[in-house]
Structures are given as C-alpha cells and as structure tokens.
C-alpha positions in Angstrom: 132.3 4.7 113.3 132.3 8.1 115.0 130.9 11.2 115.1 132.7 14.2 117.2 130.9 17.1 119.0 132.9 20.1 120.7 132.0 21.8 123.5 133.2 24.6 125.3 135.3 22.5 127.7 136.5 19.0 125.9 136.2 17.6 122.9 133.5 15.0 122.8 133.2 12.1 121.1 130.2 8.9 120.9 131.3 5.8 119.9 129.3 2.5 119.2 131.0 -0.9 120.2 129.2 -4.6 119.9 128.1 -5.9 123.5 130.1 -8.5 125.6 127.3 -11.2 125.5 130.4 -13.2 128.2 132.3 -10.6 130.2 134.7 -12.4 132.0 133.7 -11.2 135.5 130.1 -10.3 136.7 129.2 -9.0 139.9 127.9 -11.9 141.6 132.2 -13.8 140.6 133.8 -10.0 141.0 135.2 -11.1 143.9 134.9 -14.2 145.9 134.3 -14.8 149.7 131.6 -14.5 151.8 133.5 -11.3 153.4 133.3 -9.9 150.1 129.3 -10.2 149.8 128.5 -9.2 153.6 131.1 -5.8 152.9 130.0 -5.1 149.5 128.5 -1.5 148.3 127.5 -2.7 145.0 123.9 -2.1 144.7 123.7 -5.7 142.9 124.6 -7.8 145.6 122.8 -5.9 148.3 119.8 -6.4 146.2 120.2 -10.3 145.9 121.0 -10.2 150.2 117.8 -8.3 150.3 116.3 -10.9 148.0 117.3 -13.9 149.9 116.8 -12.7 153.5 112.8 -11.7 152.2 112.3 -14.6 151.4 113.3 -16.2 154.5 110.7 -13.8 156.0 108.0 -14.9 153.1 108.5 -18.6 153.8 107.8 -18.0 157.6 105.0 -15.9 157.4 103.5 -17.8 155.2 104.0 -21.1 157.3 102.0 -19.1 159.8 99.3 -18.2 157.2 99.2 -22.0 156.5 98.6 -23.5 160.0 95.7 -20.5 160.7 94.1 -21.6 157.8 94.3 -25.2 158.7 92.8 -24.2 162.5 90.1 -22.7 161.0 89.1 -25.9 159.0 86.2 -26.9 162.0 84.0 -24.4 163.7 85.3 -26.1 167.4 89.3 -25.2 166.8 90.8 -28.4 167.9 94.3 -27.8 166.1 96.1 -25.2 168.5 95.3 -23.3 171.4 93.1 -19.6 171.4 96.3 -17.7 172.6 98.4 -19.6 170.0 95.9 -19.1 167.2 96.3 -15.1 168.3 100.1 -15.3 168.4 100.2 -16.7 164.8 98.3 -14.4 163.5 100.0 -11.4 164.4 103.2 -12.8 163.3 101.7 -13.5 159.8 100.6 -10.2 160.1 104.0 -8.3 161.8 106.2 -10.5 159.1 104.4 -10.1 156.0 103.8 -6.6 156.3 106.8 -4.8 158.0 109.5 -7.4 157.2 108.2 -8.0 153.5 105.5 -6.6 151.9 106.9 -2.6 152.6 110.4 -3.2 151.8 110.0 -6.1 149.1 110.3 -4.2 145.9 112.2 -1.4 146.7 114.8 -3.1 148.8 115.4 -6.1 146.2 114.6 -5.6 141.9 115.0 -1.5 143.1 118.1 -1.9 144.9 119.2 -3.8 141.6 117.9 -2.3 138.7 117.2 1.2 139.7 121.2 2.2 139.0 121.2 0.1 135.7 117.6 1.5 134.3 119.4 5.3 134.5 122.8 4.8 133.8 124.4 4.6 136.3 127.0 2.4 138.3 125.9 2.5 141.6 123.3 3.9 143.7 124.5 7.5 145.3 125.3 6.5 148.7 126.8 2.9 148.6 127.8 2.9 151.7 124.8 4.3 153.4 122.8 1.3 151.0 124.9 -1.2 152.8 124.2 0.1 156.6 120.2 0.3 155.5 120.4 -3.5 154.5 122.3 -4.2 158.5 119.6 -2.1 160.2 116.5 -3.8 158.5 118.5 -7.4 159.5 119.0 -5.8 163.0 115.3 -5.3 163.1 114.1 -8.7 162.0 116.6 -9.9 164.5 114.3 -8.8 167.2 111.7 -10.0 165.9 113.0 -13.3 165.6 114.0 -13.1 169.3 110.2 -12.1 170.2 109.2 -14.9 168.6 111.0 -17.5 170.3 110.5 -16.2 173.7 106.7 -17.1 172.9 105.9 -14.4 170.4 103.3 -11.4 170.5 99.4 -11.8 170.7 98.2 -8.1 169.8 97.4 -8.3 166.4 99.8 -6.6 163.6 98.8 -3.0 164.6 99.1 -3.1 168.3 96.0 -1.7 169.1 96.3 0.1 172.6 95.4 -0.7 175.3 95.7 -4.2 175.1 99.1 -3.8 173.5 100.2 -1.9 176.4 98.7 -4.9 178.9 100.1 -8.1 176.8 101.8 -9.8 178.5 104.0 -11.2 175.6 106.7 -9.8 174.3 105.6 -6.6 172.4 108.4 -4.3 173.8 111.5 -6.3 171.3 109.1 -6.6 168.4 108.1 -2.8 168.2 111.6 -2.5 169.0 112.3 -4.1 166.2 109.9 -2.4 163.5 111.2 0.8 165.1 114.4 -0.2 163.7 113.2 -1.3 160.0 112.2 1.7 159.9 115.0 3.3 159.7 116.2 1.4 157.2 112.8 2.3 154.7 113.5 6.0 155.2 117.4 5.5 153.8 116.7 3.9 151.6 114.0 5.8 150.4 116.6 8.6 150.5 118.9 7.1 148.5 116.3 6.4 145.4 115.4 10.2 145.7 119.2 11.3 145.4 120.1 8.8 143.1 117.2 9.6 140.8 117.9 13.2 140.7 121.7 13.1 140.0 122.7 9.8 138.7 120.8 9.8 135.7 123.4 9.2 132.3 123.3 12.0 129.7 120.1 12.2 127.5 118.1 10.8 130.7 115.3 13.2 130.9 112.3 12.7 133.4 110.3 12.0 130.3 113.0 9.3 129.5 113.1 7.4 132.8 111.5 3.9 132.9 107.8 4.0 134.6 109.6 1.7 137.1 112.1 4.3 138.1 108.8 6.9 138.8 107.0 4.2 140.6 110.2 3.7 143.2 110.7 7.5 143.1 107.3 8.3 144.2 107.5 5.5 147.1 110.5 6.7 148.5 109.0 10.0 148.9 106.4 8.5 151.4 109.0 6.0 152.7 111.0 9.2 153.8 107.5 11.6 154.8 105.6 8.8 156.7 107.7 6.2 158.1 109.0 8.8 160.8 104.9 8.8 162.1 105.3 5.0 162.5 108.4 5.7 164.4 106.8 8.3 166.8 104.0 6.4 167.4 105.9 2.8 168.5 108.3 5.4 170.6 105.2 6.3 173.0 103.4 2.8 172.4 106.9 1.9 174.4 107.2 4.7 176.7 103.6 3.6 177.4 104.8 -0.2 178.8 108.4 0.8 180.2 107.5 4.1 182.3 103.8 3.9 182.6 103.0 7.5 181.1 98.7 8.7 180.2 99.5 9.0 176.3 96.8 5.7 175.5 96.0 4.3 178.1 92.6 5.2 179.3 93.5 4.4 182.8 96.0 6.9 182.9 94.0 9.5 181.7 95.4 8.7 177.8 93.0 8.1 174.4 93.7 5.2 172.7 92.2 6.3 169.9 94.7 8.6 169.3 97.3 5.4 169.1 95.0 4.6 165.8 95.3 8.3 164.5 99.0 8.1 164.8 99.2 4.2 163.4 96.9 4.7 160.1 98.5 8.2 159.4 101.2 6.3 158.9 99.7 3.0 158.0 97.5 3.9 155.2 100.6 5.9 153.4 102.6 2.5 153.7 100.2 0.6 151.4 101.0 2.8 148.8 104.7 1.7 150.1 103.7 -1.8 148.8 101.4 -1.1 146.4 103.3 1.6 144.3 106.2 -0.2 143.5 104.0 -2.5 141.7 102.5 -0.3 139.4 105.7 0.2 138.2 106.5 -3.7 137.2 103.5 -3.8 135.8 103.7 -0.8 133.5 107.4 -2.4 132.4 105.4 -5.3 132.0 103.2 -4.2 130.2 104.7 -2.4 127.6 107.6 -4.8 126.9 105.0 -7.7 126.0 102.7 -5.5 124.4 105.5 -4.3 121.9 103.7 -1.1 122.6 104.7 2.2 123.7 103.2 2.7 127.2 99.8 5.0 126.9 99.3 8.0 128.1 103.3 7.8 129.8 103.3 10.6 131.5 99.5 10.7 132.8 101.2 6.8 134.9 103.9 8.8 135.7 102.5 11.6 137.7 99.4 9.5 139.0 101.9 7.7 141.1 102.6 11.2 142.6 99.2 12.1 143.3 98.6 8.4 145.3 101.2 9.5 147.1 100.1 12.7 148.0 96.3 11.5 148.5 97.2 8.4 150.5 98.2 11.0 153.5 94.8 12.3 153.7 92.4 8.9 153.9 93.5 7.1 157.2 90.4 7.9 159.0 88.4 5.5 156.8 89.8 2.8 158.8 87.9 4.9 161.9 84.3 5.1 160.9 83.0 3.2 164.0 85.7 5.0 165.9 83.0 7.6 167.3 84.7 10.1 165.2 82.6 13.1 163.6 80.2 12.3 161.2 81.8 15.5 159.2 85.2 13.9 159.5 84.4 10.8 158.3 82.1 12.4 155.5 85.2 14.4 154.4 87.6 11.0 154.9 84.7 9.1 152.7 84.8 11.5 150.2 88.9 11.5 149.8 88.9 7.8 149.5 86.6 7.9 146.4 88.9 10.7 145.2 92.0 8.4 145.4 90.5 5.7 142.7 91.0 8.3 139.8 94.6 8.0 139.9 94.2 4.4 140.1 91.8 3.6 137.4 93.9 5.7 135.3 96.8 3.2 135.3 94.3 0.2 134.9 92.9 2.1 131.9 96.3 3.1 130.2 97.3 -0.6 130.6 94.2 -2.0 129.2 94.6 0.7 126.2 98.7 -0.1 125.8 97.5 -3.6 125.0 94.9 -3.2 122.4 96.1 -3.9 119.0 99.6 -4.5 120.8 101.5 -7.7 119.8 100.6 -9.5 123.5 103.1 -12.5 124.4 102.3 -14.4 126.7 104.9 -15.5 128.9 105.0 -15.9 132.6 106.3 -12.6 133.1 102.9 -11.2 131.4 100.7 -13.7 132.9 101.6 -12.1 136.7 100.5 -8.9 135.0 96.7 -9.6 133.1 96.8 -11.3 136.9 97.4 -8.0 138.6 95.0 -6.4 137.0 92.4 -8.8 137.5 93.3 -9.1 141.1 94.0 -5.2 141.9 90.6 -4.4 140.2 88.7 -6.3 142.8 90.8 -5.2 145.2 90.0 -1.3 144.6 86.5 -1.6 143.8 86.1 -3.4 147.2 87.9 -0.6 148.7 85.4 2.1 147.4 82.7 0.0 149.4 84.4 -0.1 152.1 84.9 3.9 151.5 81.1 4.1 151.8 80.3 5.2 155.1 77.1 2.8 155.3 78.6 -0.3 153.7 81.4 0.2 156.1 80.0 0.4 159.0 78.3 -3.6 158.5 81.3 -4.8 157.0 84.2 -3.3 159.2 86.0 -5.5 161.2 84.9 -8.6 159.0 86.2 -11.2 156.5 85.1 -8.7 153.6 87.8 -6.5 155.3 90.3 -10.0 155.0 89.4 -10.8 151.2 89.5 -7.1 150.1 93.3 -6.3 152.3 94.6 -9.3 150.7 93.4 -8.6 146.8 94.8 -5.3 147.3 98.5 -6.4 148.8 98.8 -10.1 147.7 96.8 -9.8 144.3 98.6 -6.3 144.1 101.9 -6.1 145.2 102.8 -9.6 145.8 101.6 -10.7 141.9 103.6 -7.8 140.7 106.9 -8.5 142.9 106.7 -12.3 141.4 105.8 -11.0 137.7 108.7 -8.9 138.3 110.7 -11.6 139.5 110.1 -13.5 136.5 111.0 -11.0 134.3 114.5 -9.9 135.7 115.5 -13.5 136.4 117.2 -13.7 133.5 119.3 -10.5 134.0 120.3 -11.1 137.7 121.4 -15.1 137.4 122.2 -15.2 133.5 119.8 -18.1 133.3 116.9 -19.0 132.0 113.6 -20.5 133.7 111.1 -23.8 132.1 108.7 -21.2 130.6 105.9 -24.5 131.3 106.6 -24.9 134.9 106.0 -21.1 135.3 102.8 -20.9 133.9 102.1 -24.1 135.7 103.0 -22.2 139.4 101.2 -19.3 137.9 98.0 -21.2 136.8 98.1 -22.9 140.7 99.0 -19.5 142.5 96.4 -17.3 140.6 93.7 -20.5 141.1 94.6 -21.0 144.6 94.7 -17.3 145.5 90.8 -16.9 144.6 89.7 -20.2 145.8 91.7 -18.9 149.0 90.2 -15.5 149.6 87.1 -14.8 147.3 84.9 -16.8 149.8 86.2 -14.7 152.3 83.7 -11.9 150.8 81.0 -13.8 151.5 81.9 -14.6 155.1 82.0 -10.9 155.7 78.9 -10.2 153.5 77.3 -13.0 155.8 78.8 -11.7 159.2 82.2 -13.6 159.9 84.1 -11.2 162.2 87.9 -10.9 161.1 90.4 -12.7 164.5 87.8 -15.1 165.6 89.3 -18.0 166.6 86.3 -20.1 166.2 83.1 -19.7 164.6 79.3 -20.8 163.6 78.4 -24.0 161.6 77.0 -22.2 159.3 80.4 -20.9 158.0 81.8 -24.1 157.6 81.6 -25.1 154.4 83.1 -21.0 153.3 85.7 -22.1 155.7 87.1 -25.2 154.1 87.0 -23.8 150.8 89.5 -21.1 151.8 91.9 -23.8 153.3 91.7 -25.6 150.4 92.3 -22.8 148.4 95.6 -22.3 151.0 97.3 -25.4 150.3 96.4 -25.1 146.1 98.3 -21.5 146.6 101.2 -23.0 148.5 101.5 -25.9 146.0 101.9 -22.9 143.1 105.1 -21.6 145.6 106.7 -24.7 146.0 106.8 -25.3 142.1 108.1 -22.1 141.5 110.6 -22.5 144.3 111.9 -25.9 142.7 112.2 -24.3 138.9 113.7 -20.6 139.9 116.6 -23.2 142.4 116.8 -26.1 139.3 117.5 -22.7 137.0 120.9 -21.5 138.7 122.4 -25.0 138.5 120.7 -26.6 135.2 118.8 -23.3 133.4 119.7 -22.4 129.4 122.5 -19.4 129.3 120.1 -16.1 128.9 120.6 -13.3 126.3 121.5 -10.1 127.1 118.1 -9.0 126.2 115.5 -11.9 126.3 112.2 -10.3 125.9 113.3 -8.0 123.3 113.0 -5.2 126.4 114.2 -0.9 125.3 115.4 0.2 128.8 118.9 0.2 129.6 119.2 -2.5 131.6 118.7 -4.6 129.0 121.3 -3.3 126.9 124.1 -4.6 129.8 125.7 -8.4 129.9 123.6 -11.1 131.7 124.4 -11.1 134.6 125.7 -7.4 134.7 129.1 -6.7 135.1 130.2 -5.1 138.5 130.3 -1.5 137.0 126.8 -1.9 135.2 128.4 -0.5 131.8 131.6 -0.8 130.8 130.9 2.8 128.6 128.8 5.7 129.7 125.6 5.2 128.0 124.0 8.0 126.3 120.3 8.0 125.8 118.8 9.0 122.7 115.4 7.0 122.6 112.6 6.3 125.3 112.3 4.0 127.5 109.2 1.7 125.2 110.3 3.0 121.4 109.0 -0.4 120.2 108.7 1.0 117.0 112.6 1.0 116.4 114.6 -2.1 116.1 116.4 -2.9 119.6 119.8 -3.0 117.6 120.1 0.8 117.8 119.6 1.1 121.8 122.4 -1.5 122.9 125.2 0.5 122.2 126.9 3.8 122.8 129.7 5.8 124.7 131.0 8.9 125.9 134.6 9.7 126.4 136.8 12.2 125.8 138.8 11.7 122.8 142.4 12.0 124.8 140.8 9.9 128.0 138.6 7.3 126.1 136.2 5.6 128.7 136.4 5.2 132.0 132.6 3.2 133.3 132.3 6.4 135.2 128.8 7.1 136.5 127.1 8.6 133.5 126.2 12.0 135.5 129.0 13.7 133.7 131.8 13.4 131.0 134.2 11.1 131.6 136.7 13.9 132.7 133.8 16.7 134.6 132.9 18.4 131.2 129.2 18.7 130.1 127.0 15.8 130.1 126.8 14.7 126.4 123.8 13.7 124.9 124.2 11.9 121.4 122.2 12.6 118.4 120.0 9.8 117.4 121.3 9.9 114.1 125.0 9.7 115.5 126.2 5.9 114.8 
C-alpha cells in the first residue's frame, strides 16, 4: 500500500516493503580482499578494525595488570625487578587508558552503529573516518616500539620532573599519545557533523537514541579537551629534547603546572570513557525493560552538563598540591556539584525498570552490573571530593579501588554489555546465552574480590606504586590477586564463546531482543548501504508500547525515481525531507 504527499518541489510518496531477513551481500562479504578492508570508508568495517586492534591493546594491558598483581602476592617482591614492576605499571596504565579505555566505545559500537541508529549510510566524512583509524594505529605503533626498547617507568601521567629525567624511552611514547590524539579529536568531529546533518527525515533530537546523545556529548570534549593533552606532551617533549624552564624546577620551570595542564585535560577524558557508557546503558535499559526510557530528555541533556562540569574539577586531583585553600574549596565544591547529573541517570534507570517487564539476558546483566559498580564508584568519588578525606586517602589504594569502579565497573561493564548486545547485528550470529552469564557471573565476582579490598588498603594506609609493602597487608593483598585471576578466567570464557559464535553460533534475527531503534529494523549483518530505502521515522526511539511490526519498514522516493539507499538527509532527488505520517501504511 501507499499513501502520496505533494510538496512544493516533487511528489512524494512512503511505501512499506517486508525486510530482507538474507540479503545477499553484507558489508563484512561486499567485497573481498584484505585491500578492500584496510581501504574501506564504510563506517562498518572501520568499526570492526577498531574493534579487533582494541582488543589487541586490552589483552596486553591486561597481561600487564596480571603479572603486577601476581608481584604483589608477598610483601618481599621476589617475582620481577623494582624498575620492572614500575615499567609494567605504566604500560597497564599508558595502554589501558589512552590506547583503550578513551577511544573504546566511540571508535568501535559508535563507529558502527551511530550511522545506522539515525538513518543514515555512512558517517559524514568517510574518508577522514578512515585516516583517524591510521593515525590512532600510527600512535600505538610507537608505543609498541617504546616498549620493546625496554619501555617507560614514569607512571601513566608522566609526572614532571622525573618524566623529564627517565632515562627510558618517554620521548616515542608521548610521541605516540600525541598522535592518538589526533585521531580522538576527528573523530569526535565527525560524530558532531554526522549528528547534525545525517539524521533520516522524522529524526528529531527528541527522536535520537540516548546512545547517539551519549557519543554526541563525548565528542564535544573529545574535540574541546584533547588539544590541552596535546599542548601539554608538546612542552613535556620540548622539555627532554631542548632543555627549556617550562617544568623543570632546575630550570627555573613549576612542575606543578605540568599537573594543571595534564588533569585539565585528564579529568574531561574520563567523561571521554565514562560517557559513552551511559549511553549503552540507557539502550540497555530500556530495551529489556520493555519500558520507555524515564525522564528521556532529563538523560539526555545531563550528559551535556557532565561534559560541561567535568572542565571545571581537575584541581581535586591537587589538594596536597600546596594549592589555595580557596581554590581547592571552590574545586571541592564543583566536584559535589557534578554527582547531580549523575545520580539523575542512576535514578531514571532504576525508575525505567520498575513495573517494566525485566529480561534477563547477558546484555542486561552487564547493565544491573554497571549500576551496582558505577554507584560505588561515584560515591567513592564524593569522598574523595571532600577536602579532609582526601587529604588521608590521596595517593592510596582507596584512590586504586575507586579509579577502577569508576572506569572498569563503568565504562568497561558497559562496553562488554554493549558488546553483547550488538553481537548479534555486527556477525549475524548468535552467542550460548549460559556461557555469557557464566563469564559474567566470573567477571562481576572476580572484579570485587579484585578491587574492593583495595578500599581497605587505602583506608588502612597502602600507598598506590609501592612495589613492596608491610606484613600486615598481606592477607588484603592475596585476595586481590586472587580476585585477578577469577576476573581473567571470566575473559577467557567469553573470548572462547564470542570466537566459537562466528564459526558455530545460531543465524540471528534481524531484531533479537525485540529492540525500537533503527538499527534494528536493518538485516543481520547490515547490508553495506545500511538501508536499502530511506527510512522515515515516525515513532521514538523506546515506543515499547507499539508492536515492533510498525517500525521495521518504510521508504521515501520520489514517485518517478523510486529509491535510491541515499543518505536519508534529503529526498531521494534534493527535495524536502519527508517525514511520514504514523498512520501512513
């Protein structure tokens, strides 16, 4: 059936086909070769190069995380050397952070969905998406190459001086962040401009996926704060090749201006991590709730103001600094300011779910997990925003247990829940539901037998770097390690199920979990062009209240032209955007 609309340009008309459940062609069997993968622009395949090359990164840093824990199992370290213990730790530190935590979602389940959740076929700059992916390898690149020459010893921030006396190799590895970050800042451009243009007809910012405003806010810090990062690892090098007073003291320089400059930055790029997350969660959410999301636009625009807060709290990371006691009143006071936001999207999840129809799959699991995790992990965070508290606990484990609640029980559980949940759309197969609640039962066990003692080292006065310590921490000790290799058990079995579900895994759906956005409403896997129709949106993004059946199809073209897959920003042949009426079929 069809309706017809006419405009002042073209005659319009909507048109409603069944979907392809087995398109001949996806985008990963477009077109074969490895050539054809490393030259792509498809946002898809980027996303899975992203995906594989992270986790590369993942499985090395956590190696490292691995053998620090297992040095730390006796007070005497007998396992590896005091320099080596340093070295390992700031490459657990340099890896996990800059090469995975800050471009993780973005760069991989952003890079593929954020095109398919709006509309459209591609991203806006395909081209420039391509060359972001190049630089961020170019970076890691030189990290690699620091590492094998006998790898860096500063710690993951650099603190100056000593970063500018090491006599390891910081120069390629700053050289190398330097470089990532060029790639965060594209493309963090690229989300802003595809948001804003790209979106198919009826997409209004009230219609766009949570996800979407969760990527959209990140890449506004991504492109505001990464360029600090930048400055600052410009002069840290200046600093060790030409010997100029910017921080070191013996030059008539302030090193604590390096930790200005590096948690201006710094602080902003855990909402880079965090942020992202939110978003999963909040699809998450709502999609195994059968509920519409609460209080959508209240998640929406509380994204926005962590964004804009999280540039105005870095000096609570500078209490014993010597800093004013006005400053850090002022800095204490900010940081308090920044949970409202926060709580607000713990609240609206917690309220989504009551009465909602709950499913519990492993998808939703990761997410009641987040929660859990992330809520230790801010309230923490307010203690450490009280100037007293902070001053006894700064620079020990509590610091550890409450960094790692907030990124690995935060952005981490998210990015795997995430994971999870789009498996199904980028492979086209389908995952043992059992031996994903099994990883998750070992990862979400392991990860608090792991780092929930590690508050009560720094309650009891375990400083954070040590590479030995008392007796009397032993036993706290042990139980983390343990903890470590209970965690690392939960990766392995998910590695072995996600790898067994490419070869062996069921066929999936097109739509699995019974999901409204439009991703959903494409082939599994996609095809290369996304859609093979413009779709026009006529519901919201978590209209659970309306059978799925009237969301999966839909088409604009003009009635001489027919369809073309164009991008959805405009009619088929440049005329006005068309947006269907809902009662159009």
């Amino acid at each position: 059936m069809e309706s017809k609309e006419t405009t002042n340009t073209t005659k319009i008309k909507v048109r409603h086909f069944p979907l392809d459940e087995n398109p001949p062609h996806h985008y990963a069997n477009w077109q074969k070769g490895i050539k054809s993968w490393l030259t792509t622009k498809d946002h898809k395949r980027i996303g899975i190069m992203y995906l594989a090359t992270i986790t590369l990164v993942f499985l090395f840093a956590g190696t490292m995380a691995i053998l620090i824990r297992l040095s730390l199992w006796n007070p005497a370290n007998h396992i590896v050397a005091a320099k080596t213990y340093n070295i390992l730790f700031t490459l657990h530190g340099t890896m996990m952070i800059f090469l995975f935590l800050v471009p993780g979602v973005p760069t991989t389940l952003g890079n593929f969905f954020i095109p398919m959740m709006i509309g459209a076929k591609d991203v806006a700059f395909p081209r420039l998406n391509l060359a972001s992916y190049y630089i961020y390898l170019t970076g890691a690149i030189f990290t690699v190459w620091a590492i094998i020459h006998g790898g860096v010893d500063t710690g993951w921030t650099f603190y100056t001086p000593y970063s500018i006396q090491s006599t390891t190799h910081v120069l390629p590895m700053t050289i190398g962040i330097f470089i990532i970050g060029f790639s965060s800042i594209l493309t963090g451009l690229n989300f802003i401009v595809t948001l804003h243009k790209l979106r198919a007809p009826g997409m209004s910012w009230g219609k766009l996926p949570l996800f979407c405003w969760g990527i959209y806010a990140t890449s506004i810090i991504q492109v505001l704060a990464t360029p600090v990062l930048a400055i600052t690892l410009s002069l840290l090098i200046m600093e060790r090749v030409l010997h100029v007073g910017i921080f070191n003291p013996a030059l008539g320089g302030d090193p604590i201006l390096y930790q200005h400059f590096f948690w201006f930055y710094s602080h902003p790029a855990v909402y880079i991590m965090i942020v992202p997350g939110f978003g999963i969660i909040s699809e998450l959410i709502g999609t195994f709730s059968k509920k519409r999301v609460f209080g959508y636009w209240f998640i929406a625009i509380s994204s926005l103001a962590i964004s804009f807060l999280g540039f105005l709290v870095w000096g609570h990371h500078m209490f014993v600094s010597g800093q004013s006691a006005l400053a850090s009143t002022v800095f204490s006071l900010i940081t308090f300011l920044i949970g409202i936001p926060t709580g607000i999207k713990i609240f609206n999840w917690l309220a989504t779910m009551y009465k909602g129809s709950i499913w519990l799959t492993t998808p939703m699991l990761y997410a009641l997990s987040f929660i859990f995790l992330f809520t230790i992990g801010g309230i923490t965070g307010i203690m450490l925003g009280a100037l007293s508290v902070d001053v006894q606990l700064h620079a020990t484990y509590y610091v550890v247990a409450h960094f790692h609640y907030v990124m690995f029980g935060g952005m981490l559980i998210a990015f795997i829940g995430g994971l999870h949940y789009w498996w199904p759309k980028m492979t086209g197969k389908m995952y043992s539901e059992t031996m994903g609640k099994i990883s998750w039962f070992f990862i979400f066990v392991g990860f608090n037998v792991t780092f929930f003692p590690q508050f009560i080292l720094g309650a009891k006065g375990m400083p954070r770097r040590y590479y030995n310590y008392l007796p009397q921490f032993e036993t706290l000790h042990r139980t983390s390690t343990v903890g470590s290799w209970i965690l690392a058990t939960g990766f392995l079995i998910m590695a072995g199920y996600l790898i067994y579900s490419l070869a062996k895994g069921e066929k999936a759906p097109s739509n699995p979990w019974g999901a409204r956005t439009l991703e959903w409403m494409t082939a599994s896997p996609p095809i290369h062009s996304n859609f093979n129709y413009i779709p026009v949106v006529t519901h919201e993004p978590y209209d659970f209240h309306r059978p799925v059946s009237e969301f999966q199809l839909g088409l604009v073209g003009s009635e001489e032209n027919g369809h073309d897959g164009g991008n959805g920003a405009t009619s088929p042949d440049g005329g006005t955007p068309v947006v269907a009426d809902e009662s159009q079929s």
